[in-house]
C-alpha positions as CSV (number, residue, x, y, z in Angstrom):
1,X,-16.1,11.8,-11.3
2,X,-13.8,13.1,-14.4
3,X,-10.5,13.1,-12.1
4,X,-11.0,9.1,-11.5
5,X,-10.3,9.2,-15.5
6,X,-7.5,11.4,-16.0
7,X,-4.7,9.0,-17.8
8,X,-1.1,9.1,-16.3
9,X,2.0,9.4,-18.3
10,X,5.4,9.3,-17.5
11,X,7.3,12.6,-17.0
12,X,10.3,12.6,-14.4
13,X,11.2,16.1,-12.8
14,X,13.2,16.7,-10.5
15,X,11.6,17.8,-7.1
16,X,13.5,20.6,-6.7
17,X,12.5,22.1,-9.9
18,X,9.0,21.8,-9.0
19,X,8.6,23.9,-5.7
20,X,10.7,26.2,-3.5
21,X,12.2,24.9,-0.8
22,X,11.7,26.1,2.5
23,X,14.8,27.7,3.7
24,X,16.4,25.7,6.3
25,X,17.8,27.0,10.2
26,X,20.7,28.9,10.0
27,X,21.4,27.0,13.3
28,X,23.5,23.7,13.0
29,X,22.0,20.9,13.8
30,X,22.0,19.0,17.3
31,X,24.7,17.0,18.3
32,X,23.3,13.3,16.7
33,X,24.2,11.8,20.2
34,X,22.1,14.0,22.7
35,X,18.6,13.4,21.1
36,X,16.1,12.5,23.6
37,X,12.3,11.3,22.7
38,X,9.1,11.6,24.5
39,X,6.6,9.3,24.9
40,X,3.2,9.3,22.4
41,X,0.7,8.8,24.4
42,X,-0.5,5.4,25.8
43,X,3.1,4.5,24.6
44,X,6.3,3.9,26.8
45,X,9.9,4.8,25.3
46,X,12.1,1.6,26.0
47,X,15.7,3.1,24.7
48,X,17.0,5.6,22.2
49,X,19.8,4.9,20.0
50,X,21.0,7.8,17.6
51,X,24.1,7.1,15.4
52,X,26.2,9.7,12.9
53,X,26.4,7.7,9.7
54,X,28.6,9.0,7.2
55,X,26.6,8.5,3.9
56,X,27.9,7.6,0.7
57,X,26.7,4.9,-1.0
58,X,24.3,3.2,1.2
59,X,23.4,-0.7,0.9
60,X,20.7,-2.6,2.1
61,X,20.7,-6.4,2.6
62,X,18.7,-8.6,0.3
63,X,15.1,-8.5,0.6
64,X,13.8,-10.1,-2.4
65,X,11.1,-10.1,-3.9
66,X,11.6,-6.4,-3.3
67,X,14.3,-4.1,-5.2
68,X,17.1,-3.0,-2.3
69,X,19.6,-1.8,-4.8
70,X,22.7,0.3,-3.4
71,X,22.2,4.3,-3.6
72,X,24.5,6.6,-4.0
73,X,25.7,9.9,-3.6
74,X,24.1,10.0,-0.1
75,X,24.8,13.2,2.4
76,X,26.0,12.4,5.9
77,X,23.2,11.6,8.4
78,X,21.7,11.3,12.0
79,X,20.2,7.6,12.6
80,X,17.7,7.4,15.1
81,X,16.5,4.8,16.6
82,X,13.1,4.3,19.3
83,X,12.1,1.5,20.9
84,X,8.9,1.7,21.8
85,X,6.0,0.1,24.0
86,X,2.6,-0.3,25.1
87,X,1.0,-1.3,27.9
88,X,-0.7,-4.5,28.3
89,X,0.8,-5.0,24.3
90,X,3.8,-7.1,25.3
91,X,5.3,-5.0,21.8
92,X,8.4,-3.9,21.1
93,X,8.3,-1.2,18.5
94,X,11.2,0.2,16.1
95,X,10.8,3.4,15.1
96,X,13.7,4.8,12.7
97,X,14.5,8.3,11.8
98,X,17.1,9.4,9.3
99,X,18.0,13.2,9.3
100,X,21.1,14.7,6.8
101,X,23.3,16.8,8.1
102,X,23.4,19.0,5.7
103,X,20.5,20.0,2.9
104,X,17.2,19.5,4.7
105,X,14.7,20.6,2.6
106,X,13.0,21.7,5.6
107,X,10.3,18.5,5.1
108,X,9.6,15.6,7.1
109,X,8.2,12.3,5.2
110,X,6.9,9.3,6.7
111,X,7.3,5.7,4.5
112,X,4.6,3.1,4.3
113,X,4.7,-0.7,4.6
114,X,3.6,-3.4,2.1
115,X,2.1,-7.0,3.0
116,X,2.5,-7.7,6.5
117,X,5.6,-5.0,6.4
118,X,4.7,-1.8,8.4
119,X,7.2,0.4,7.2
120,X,10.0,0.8,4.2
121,X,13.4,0.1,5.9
122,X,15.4,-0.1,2.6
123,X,16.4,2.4,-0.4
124,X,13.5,4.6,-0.7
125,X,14.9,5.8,2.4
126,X,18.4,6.7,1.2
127,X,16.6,8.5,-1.8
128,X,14.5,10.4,0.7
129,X,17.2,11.6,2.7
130,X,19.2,12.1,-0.7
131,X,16.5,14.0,-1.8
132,X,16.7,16.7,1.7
133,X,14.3,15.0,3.7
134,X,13.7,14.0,7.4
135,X,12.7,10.2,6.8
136,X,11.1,7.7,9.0
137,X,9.3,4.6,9.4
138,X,7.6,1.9,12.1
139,X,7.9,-1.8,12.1
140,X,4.6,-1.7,14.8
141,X,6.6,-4.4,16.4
142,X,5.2,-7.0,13.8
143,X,9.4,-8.4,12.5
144,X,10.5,-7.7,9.1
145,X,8.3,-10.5,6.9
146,X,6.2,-8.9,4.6
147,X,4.2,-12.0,3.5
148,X,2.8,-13.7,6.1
149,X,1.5,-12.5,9.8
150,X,2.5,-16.6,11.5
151,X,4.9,-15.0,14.0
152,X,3.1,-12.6,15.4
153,X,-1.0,-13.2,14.5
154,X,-1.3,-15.3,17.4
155,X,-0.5,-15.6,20.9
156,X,-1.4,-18.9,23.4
157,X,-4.1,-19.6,20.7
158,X,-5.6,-16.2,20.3
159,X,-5.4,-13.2,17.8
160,X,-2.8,-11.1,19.6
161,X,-4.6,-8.0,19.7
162,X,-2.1,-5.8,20.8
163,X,-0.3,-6.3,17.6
164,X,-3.2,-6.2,15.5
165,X,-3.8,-2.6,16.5
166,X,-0.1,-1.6,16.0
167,X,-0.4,-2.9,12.6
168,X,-3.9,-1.7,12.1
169,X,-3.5,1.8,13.2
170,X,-1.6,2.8,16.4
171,X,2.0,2.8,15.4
172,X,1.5,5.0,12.3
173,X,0.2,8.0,14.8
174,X,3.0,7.3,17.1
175,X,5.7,7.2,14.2
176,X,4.3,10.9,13.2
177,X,4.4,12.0,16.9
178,X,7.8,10.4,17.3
179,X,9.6,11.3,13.9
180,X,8.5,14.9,14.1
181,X,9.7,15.3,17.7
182,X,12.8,13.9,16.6
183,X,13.1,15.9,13.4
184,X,12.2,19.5,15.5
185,X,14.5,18.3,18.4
186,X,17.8,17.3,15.9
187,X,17.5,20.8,13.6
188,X,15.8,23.4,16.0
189,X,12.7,24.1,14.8
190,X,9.4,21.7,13.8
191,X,9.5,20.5,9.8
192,X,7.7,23.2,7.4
193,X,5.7,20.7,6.1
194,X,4.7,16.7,6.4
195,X,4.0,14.1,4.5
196,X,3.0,10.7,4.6
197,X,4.3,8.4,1.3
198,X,2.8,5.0,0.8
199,X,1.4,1.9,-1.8
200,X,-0.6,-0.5,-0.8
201,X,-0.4,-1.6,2.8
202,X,1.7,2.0,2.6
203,X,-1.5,3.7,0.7
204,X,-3.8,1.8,3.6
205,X,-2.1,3.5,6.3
206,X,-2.6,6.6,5.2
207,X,-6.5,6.7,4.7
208,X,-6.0,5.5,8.2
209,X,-4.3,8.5,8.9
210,X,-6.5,10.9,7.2
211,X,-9.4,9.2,8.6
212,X,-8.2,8.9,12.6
213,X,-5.4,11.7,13.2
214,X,-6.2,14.3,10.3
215,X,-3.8,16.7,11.9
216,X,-0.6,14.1,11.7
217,X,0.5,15.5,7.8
218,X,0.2,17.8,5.3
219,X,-0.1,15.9,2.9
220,X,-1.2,12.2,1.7
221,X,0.5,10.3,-0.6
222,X,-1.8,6.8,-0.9
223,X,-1.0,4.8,-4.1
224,X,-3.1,1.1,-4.5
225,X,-4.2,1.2,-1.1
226,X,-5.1,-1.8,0.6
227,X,-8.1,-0.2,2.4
228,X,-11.3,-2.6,2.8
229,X,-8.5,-4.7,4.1
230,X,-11.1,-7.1,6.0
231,X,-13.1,-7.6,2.6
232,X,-9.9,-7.4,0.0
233,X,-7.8,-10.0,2.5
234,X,-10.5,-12.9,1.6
235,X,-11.5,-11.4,-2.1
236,X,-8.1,-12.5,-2.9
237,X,-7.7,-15.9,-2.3
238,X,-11.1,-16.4,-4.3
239,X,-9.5,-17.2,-7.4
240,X,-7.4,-20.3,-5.8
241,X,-11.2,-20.9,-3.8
242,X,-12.7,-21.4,-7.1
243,X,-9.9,-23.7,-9.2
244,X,-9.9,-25.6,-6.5
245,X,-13.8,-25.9,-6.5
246,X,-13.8,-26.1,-10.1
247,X,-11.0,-29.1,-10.4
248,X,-9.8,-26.9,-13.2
249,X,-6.2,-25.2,-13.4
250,X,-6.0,-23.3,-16.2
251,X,-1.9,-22.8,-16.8
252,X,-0.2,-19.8,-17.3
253,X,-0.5,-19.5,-21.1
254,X,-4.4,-19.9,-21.0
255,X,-5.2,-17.7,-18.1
256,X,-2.8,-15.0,-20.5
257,X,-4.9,-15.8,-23.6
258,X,-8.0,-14.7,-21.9
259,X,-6.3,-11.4,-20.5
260,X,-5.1,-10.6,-24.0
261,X,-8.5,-11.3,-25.3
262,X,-10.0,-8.9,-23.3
263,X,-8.1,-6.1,-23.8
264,X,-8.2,-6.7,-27.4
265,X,-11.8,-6.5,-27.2
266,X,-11.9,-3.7,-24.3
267,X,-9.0,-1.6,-24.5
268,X,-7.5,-1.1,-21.4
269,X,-9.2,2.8,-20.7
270,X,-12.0,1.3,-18.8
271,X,-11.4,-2.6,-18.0
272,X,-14.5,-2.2,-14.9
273,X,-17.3,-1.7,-17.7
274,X,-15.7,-4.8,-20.3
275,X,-18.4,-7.3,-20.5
276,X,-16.5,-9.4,-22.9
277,X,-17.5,-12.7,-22.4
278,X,-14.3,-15.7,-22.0
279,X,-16.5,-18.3,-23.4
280,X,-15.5,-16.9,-26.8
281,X,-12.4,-18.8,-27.0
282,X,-13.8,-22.4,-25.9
283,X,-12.3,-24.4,-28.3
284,X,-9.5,-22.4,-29.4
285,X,-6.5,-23.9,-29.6
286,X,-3.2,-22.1,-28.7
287,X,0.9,-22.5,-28.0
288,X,1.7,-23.4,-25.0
289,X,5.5,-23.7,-24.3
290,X,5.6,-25.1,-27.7
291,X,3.0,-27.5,-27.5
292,X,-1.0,-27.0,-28.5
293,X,-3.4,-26.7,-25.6
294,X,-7.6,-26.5,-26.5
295,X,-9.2,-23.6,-24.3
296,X,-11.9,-25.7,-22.9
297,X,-15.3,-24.5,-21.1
298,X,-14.1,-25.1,-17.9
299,X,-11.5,-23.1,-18.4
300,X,-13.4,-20.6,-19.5
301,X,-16.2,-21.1,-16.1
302,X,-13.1,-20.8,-14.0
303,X,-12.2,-17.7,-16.2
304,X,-15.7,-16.2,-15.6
305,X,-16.1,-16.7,-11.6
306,X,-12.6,-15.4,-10.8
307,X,-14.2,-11.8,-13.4
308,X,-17.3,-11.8,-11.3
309,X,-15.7,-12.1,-8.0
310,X,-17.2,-13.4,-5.0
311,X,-21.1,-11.8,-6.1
312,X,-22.9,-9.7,-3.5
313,X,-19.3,-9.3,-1.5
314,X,-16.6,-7.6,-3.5
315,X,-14.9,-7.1,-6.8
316,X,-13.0,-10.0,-9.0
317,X,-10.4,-9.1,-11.4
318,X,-11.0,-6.8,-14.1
319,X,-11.1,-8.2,-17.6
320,X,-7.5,-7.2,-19.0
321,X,-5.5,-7.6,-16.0
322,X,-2.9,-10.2,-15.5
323,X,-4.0,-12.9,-13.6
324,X,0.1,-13.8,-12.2
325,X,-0.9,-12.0,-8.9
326,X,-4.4,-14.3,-7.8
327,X,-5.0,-16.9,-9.6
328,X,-1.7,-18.4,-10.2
329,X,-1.2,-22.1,-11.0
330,X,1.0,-25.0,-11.6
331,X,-1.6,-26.5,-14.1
332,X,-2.4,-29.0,-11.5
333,X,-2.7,-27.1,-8.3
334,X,-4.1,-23.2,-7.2
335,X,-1.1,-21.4,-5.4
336,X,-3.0,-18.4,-3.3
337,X,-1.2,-15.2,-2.8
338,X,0.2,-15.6,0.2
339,X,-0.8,-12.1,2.3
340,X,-4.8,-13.3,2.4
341,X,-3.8,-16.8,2.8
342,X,-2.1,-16.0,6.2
343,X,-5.3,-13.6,7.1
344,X,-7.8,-16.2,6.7
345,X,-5.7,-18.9,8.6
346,X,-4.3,-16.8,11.5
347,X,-7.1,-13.9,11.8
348,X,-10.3,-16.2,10.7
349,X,-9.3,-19.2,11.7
350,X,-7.0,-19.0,14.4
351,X,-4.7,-22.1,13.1
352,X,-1.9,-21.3,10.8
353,X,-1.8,-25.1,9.5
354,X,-5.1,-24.6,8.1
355,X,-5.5,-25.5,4.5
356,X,-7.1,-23.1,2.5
357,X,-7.4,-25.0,-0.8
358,X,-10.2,-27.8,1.4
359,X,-12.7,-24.4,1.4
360,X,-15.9,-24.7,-0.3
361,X,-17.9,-21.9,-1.4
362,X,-20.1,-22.2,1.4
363,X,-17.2,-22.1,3.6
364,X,-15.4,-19.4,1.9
365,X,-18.6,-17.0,2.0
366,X,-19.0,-18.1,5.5
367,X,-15.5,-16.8,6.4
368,X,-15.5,-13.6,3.9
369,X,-19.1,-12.4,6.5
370,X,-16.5,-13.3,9.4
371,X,-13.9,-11.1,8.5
372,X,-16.0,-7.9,7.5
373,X,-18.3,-8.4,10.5
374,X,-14.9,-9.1,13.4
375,X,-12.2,-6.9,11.9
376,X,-14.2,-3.8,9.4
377,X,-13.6,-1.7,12.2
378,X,-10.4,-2.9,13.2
379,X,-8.4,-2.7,9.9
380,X,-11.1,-1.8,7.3
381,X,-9.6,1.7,7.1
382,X,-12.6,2.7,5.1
383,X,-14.3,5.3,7.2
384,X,-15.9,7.8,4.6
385,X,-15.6,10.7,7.1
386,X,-12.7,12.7,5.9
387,X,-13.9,16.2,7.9
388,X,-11.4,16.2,9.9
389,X,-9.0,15.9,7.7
390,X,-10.8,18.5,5.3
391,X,-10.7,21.0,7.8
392,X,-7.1,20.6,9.1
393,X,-5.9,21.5,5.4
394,X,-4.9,18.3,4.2
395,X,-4.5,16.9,0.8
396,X,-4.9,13.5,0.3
397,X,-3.9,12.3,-3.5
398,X,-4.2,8.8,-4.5
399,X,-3.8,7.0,-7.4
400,X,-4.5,3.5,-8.6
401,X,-3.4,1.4,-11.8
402,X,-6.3,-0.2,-13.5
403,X,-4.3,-3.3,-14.7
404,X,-3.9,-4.5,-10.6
405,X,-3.2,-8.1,-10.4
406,X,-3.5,-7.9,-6.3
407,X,-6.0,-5.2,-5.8
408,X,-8.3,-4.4,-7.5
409,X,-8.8,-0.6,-8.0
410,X,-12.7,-1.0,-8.1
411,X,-12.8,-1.1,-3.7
412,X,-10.7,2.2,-3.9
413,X,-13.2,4.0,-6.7
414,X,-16.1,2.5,-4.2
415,X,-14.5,4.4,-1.3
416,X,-14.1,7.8,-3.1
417,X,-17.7,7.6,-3.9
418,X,-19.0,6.6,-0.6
419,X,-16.7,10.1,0.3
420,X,-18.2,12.3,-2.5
421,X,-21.6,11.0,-1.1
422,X,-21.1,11.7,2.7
423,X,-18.7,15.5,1.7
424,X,-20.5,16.8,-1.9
425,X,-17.2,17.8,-4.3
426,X,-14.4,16.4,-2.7
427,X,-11.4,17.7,-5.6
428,X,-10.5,21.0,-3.0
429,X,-8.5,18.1,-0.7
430,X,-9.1,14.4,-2.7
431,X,-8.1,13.4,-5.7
432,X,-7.8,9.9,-7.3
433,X,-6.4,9.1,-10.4
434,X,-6.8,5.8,-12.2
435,X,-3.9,4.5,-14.4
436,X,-4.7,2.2,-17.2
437,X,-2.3,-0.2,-17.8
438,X,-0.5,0.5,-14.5
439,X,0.2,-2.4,-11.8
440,X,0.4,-2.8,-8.4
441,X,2.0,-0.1,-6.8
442,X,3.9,0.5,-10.7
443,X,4.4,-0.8,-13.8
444,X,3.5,0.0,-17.2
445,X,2.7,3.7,-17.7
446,X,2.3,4.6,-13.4
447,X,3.3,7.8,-12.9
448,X,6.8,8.5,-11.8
449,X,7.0,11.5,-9.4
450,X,3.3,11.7,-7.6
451,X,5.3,13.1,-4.4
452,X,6.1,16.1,-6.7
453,X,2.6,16.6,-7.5
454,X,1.5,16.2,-3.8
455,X,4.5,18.8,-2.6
456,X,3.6,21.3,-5.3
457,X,-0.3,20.9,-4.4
458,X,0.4,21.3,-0.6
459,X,2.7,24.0,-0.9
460,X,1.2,26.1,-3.9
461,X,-2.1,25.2,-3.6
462,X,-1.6,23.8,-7.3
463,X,-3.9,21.2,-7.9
464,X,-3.0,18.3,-9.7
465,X,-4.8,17.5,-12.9
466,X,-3.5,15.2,-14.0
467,X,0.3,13.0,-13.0
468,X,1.9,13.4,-16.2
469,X,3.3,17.0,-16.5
470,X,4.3,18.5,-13.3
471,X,6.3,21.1,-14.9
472,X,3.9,24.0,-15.6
């Protein structure tokens, strides 16, 4: 298990200095307006919409809480647009390529989603193309929201199924089939290499990929993956479950005291084996917006049940990482994170007015068997059978911050086990690297060009050991 303990460190360099590129078609490419598309299987393409964009710099529309900043110094590209849909789904799915007209890299790169957001429509996708690459994404026909699933969860009362399985799965092998059909079709011959490039709902999607179409890329990018989604969904509203069981909202300050405790006692190397106990600091008294507040033992119970998780289910938070993400509070009321609050209401209980903060525990553990038991095969995306993708000559590297206020890395180190147990040594195609003091998805000391790692490990069978020098 040493490569689930190599440290990350930042180091930028530039992808270009790190592998050859392929070289590209001495043909020009197609004519943007003739592309046609074929069909995936079990799929039916609506219309096709392909548009010369000239580049430049590109903007994006706001999309807070998400960074959409304007990029620059874009080359002139091919937008392509499919609708696609299934039948018997009643869907309508977008599926977007971008390909530059000049520069290809000879690549193709698929983006990940994040929440309820199926795919990346905003500047990573600028930077891909800027960066030579054939870019696409899928919105599996779910809209644009990537906090809640209320306008598409249910339909005349009922999970809407077809949906579900776009999300889940479906539209992630038809956005390979599609946006490397396109990519072949537009330059004249099929991309050297794929990739898939993804963090959290991105980093579910492709364990799904590697798990149910091995052949679809290269290689894997997977960063805080939300896999275990059925189990993870409910683990995270836990924390608002038990303030509100408790009566007792710890505010901002306090529930920041007891992180900083930790890690003063800890460290932040390996917060999963702290057993630094928050009933230390019952009575202490600290600043709180400039007035005194005494650390109480309630504070400290509701400190200790949101550490140990739901028991006998699934991991809490570690000791050390912020509590902003989970357990966030007003002082007098427990705000859940929004993403597994709209699972439980729409996917468990089939009523999007439900009120999650009137759950018991008995409830709660009620619903959390529900969800593993009606979805685990559905969306769990935790399938330790990784053969297939073994033998296709995949790589699959993930990495996951240790300090992850939304989820927790422990279900991801679970899931590399349960692989090494099922496939023996597992570092010839699987690697996962844990970041201390790296958040969800970034933050702190997360590594900065992981891609480059994956390129140089698909393409010159250079192995990452670690994601903080990429240069040798």
């Amino acid at each position: 298990m040493k490569r689930l303990l190599t440290l990350v460190a930042a180091a930028v360099v530039p992808l270009a200095a790190l592998v050859p590129l392929p070289s590209s078609s001495a043909a020009e490419p197609s004519n943007c307006s003739t592309l046609s598309v074929k069909a995936p299987q079990g799929a039916h393409v609506d219309s096709v919409t392909a548009v010369d964009q000239p580049g430049g710099t590109v903007t994006f529309p706001p999309n807070p809480p998400f960074p959409n900043d304007p990029v620059a110094g874009v080359p002139a590209y091919c937008e392509v647009t499919v609708q696609l849909s299934h039948p018997g789904a009643d869907d309508h799915v977008k599926t977007v390529v971008w390909l530059p007209k000049t520069g290809w890299n000879g690549r193709f790169q698929a983006l990940g989603g994040s929440g309820y957001w199926a795919g990346e429509f905003g500047a990573p996708w600028a930077n891909a193309v800027k960066a030579g690459y054939a870019v696409a994404a899928t919105d599996a026909g779910v809209g644009p929201s990537p906090f809640t699933a209320d306008n598409w969860a249910l339909k005349d009362g009922k999970v809407n199924q077809g949906l579900l399985t776009n999300f889940a799965s479906r539209s992630l092998h038809d956005l390979a089939e599609v946006g490397k059909a396109v990519t072949q079709q537009y330059y004249g011959r099929a991309a050297s290499y794929s990739y898939w490039n993804g963090c959290s709902t991105g980093g579910r999607q492709g364990y799904v990929e590697a798990q149910r179409h091995p052949d679809d890329f290269d290689g894997i990018l997977a960063a805080s993956p939300a896999i275990n989604w059925d189990r993870w969904t409910v683990a995270a509203i836990w924390p608002a479950v038990v303030m509100n069981q408790e009566h007792t909202y710890p505010t901002k300050c306090e529930f920041d005291e007891f992180a900083k405790a930790a890690i003063q006692a800890c460290g932040i190397d390996a917060p999963q084996d702290c057993r630094w106990a928050p009933e230390h600091l019952i009575g202490k008294t600290i600043l709180c917006e400039g007035k005194p507040v005494k650390i109480t033992a309630a504070d400290a119970r509701v400190v200790r049940k949101i550490w140990d998780g739901p028991r006998g289910l699934w991991y809490g938070l570690t000791r050390g990482t912020s509590f902003d993400g989970l357990a966030v509070t007003d002082g007098q009321h427990a705000v859940p994170f929004v993403v597994p609050d709209s699972w439980v209401r729409n996917f468990l209980k089939l009523d999007p007015s439900f009120d999650t903060s009137k759950l018991t525990y008995a409830q709660y553990y009620k619903l959390f068997r529900q969800s593993h038991a009606q979805y685990d095969k559905v969306i769990g995306s935790d399938n330790p059978d990784l053969s297939g993708f073994r033998r296709s000559g995949g790589k699959l590297l993930s990495w996951h911050g240790l300090a992850d206020s939304l989820i927790p890395a422990q279900g991801t180190v679970d899931y590399h086990k349960r692989v090494e147990r099922r496939l023996g040594d597992v570092d010839d195609f699987y690697r996962l690297f844990l970041v201390p003091g790296a958040g969800h998805c970034g933050g702190g000391p997360a590594p900065t060009d992981p891609l480059g790692a994956l390129v140089k490990w698909v393409e010159q069978g250079k192995a990452p050991s670690t994601l903080s020098d990429l240069s040798s």
